[in-house]
C-alpha positions as CSV (number, residue, x, y, z in Angstrom):
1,X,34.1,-94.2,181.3
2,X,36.3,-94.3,178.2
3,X,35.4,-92.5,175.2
4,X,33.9,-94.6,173.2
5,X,31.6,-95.6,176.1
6,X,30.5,-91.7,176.5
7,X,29.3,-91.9,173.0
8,X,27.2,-95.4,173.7
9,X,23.5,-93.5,173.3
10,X,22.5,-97.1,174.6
11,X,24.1,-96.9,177.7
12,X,21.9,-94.4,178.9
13,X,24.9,-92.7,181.4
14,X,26.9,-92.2,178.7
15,X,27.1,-88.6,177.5
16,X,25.9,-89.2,174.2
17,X,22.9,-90.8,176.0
18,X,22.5,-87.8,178.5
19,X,22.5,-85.0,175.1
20,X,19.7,-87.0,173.5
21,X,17.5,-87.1,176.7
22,X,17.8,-83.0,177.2
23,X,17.3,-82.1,173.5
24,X,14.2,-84.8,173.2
25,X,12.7,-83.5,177.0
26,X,13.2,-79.6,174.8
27,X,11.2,-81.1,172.3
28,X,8.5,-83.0,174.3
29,X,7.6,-79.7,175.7
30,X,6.8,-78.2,171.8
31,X,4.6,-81.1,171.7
32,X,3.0,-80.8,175.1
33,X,2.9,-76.8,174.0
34,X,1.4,-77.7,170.9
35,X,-1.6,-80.1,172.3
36,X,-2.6,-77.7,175.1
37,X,-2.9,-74.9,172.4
38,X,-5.0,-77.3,169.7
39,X,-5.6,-80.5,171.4
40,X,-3.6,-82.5,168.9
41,X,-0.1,-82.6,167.6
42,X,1.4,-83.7,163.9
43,X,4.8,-84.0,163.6
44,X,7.0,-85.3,160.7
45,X,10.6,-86.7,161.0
46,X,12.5,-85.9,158.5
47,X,15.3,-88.5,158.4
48,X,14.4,-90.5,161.3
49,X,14.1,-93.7,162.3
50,X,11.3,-96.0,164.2
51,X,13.8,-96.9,166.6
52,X,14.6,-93.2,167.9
53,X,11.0,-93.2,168.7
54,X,11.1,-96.1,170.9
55,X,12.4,-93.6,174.1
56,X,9.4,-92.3,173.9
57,X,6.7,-94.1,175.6
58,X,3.2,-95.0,174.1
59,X,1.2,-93.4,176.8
60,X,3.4,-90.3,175.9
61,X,1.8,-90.3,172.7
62,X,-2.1,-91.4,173.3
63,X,-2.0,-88.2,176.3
64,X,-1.1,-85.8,173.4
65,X,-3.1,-86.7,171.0
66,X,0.9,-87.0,168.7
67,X,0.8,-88.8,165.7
68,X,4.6,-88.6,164.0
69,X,5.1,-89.3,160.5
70,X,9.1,-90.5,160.0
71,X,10.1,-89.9,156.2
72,X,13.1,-91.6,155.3
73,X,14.5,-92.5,151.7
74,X,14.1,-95.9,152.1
75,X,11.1,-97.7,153.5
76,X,10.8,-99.3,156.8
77,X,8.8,-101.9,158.7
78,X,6.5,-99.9,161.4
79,X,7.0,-101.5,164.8
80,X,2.9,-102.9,165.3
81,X,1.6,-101.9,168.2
82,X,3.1,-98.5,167.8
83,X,0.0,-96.6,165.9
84,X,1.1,-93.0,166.0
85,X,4.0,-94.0,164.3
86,X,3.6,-93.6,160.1
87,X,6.3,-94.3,157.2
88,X,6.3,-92.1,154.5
89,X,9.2,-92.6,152.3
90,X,10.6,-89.3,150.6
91,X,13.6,-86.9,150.3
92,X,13.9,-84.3,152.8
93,X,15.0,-81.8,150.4
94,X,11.8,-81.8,148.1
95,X,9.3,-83.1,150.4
96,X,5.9,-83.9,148.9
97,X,3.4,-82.3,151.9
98,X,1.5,-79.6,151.7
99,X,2.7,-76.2,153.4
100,X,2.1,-76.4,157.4
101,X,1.0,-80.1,157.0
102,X,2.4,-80.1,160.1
103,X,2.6,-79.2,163.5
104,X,6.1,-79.5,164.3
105,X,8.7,-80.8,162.2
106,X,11.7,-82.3,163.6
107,X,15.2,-83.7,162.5
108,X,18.1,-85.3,164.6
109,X,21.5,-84.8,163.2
110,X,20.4,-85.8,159.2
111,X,21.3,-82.1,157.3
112,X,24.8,-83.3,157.5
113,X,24.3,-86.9,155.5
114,X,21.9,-84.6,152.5
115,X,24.8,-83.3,149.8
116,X,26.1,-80.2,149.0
117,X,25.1,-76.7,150.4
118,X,22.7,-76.2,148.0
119,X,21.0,-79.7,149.2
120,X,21.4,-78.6,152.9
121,X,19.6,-74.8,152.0
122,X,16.7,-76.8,150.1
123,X,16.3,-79.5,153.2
124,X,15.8,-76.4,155.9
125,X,13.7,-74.5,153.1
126,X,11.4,-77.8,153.5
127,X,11.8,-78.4,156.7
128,X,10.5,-74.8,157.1
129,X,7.9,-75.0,154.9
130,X,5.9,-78.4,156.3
131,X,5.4,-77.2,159.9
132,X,5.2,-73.2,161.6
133,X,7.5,-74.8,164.2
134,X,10.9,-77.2,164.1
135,X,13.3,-78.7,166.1
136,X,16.5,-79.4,164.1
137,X,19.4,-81.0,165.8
138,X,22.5,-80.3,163.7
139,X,26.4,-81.2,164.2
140,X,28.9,-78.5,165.6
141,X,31.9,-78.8,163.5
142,X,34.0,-76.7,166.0
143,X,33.3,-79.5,168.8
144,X,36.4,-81.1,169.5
145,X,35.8,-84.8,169.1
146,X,34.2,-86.0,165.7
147,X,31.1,-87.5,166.4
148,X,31.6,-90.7,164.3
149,X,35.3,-91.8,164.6
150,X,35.3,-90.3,167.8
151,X,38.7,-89.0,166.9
152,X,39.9,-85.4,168.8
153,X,40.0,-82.7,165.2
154,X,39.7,-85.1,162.8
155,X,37.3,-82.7,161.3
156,X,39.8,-79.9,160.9
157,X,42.2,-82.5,158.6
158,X,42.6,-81.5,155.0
159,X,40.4,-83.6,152.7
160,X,42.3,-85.9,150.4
């Protein structure tokens, strides 16, 4: 399988594929965690999208009692028949929830796309602020192929 093909998340042997499934099983288990301690489970994505949520399955969902609220700049359609799905369109550096408004707050490779380092400090400040636990996927700039051009150290180039 070529390279480009290992970083196919559709193709679900491709590595990119594979990575996804293990970190999302890690974070199935905080929600699993989280409904056996209270019986319900509120999560907010913060920079997600309705389609990440389709590998998860419905009866996933309804057997955790898991209601996940993706906030995104700009709004989307909900998928219908998906009712523990909500929109909620927002910033994820000055998010407008309450503290611990949720259970678990969650993130998949979005601190990156936010600005600055002073943007990226206030988006984990929030993200640590809406929800006592998280699961934050973020980039390794020392891993040898960028993730976007698929390009061996293209990150490591001077900027122009």
């Amino acid at each position: 399988m070529g390279l480009s093909a290992q970083a196919d998340d559709t193709n679900t042997a491709s590595l990119s594929a594979r990575l996804r499934a293990r970190r999302l099983r890690v974070f199935l288990e905080m929600v699993r965690a989280c409904h056996r301690r209270q019986g319900y489970c509120r999560v907010i994505d913060v920079g997600g999208t309705f389609a990440y949520w389709a590998q998860v399955p419905d009866a996933f969902f309804a057997q955790h009692a898991c209601e996940v609220t993706v906030v995104n700049l700009e709004d989307a359609p909900l998928p219908a028949a998906r009712t523990h799905l909500r929109a909620q369109r927002g910033d994820g550096c000055v998010l407008g929830d309450a503290d611990n408004a949720f259970d678990i707050a969650h993130s998949n490779s979005v601190i990156k796309h936010v600005g600055d380092a002073a943007r990226m400090r206030a988006f984990a400040d929030q993200i640590r602020r809406v929800a006592p636990q998280y699961s934050v996927q973020t980039p390794n700039y020392w891993f040898p192929i960028e993730p976007h051009y698929l390009a061996p150290g293209i990150q490591f180039l001077p900027r122009a």
